[in-house]
N, C-alpha and C positions, 0 to 999 in steps of 0.2 A: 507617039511612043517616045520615051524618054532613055535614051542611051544610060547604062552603070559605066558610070565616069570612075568609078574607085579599083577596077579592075583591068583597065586600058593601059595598055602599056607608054613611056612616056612618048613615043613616037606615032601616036596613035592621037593623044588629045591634043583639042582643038578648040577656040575658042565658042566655035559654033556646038561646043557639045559639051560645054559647063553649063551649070548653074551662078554662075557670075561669082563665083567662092573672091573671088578679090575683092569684089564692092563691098566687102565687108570690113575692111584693114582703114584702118586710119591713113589718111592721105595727107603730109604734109604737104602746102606748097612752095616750094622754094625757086622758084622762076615764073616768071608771069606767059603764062602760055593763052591769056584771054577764056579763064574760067569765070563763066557770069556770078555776079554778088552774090546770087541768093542759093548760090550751090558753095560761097564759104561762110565758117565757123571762123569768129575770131577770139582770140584767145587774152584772157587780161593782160597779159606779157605784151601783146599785139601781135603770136604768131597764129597764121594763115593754118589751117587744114581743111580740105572737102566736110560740109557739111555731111552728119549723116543721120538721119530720122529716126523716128523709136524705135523700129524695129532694127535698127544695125545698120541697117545698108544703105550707099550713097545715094544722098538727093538725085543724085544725075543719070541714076538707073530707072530706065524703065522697066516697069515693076509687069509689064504683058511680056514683052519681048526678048528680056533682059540682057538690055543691050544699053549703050550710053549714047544720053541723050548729047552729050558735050563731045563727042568724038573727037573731033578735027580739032577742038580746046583743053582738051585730056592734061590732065597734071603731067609734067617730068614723070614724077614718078610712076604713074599707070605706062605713059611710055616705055617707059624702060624695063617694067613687070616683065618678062620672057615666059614665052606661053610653052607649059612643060619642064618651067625648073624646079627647083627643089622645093622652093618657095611658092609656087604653083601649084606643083603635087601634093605639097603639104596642107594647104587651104584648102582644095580639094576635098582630101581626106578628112579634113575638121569639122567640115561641111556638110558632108555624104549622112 
């Protein structure tokens, strides 16, 4: 059974109760946090972002589970994603 994430309040979501709505965002990377090769895009300029595949969402999602297969090696930026902010909620909703 699949939780409605679009009506949970923001104290209420959890990462365990998305749809991974962020693996959809461009990821730049800008610190080397040991993201393996074939999960980046390099860009003619030479900047780094998470690769992401045709359908939109990052290589490094797994596509049963929807969870990252790069965890412990996560961009800066996935880090720093705060689960339940505005920026959350909002992906979320774009998503649903």
């Amino acid at each position: 059974m699949q939780i409605d994430i679009t009506n949970l309040p923001a104290s209420q979501v959890s990462c365990t109760n998305c749809r991974a709505s962020c693996c959809r965002l461009e990821v730049m990377l800008i610190s080397d946090t040991g993201v393996p090769a074939e999960h980046i895009a390099v860009a003619a300029d030479g900047g780094e972002t998470m690769l992401r595949l045709a359908d939109g969402w990052c290589s490094a999602l797994d596509r049963d589970t929807l969870s990252c297969t790069i965890y412990d090696n996560r961009p800066w930026i996935c880090r720093e994603f705060e689960m339940g902010s505005y920026e959350c909620l909002d992906e979320r909703a774009a998503h649903s």
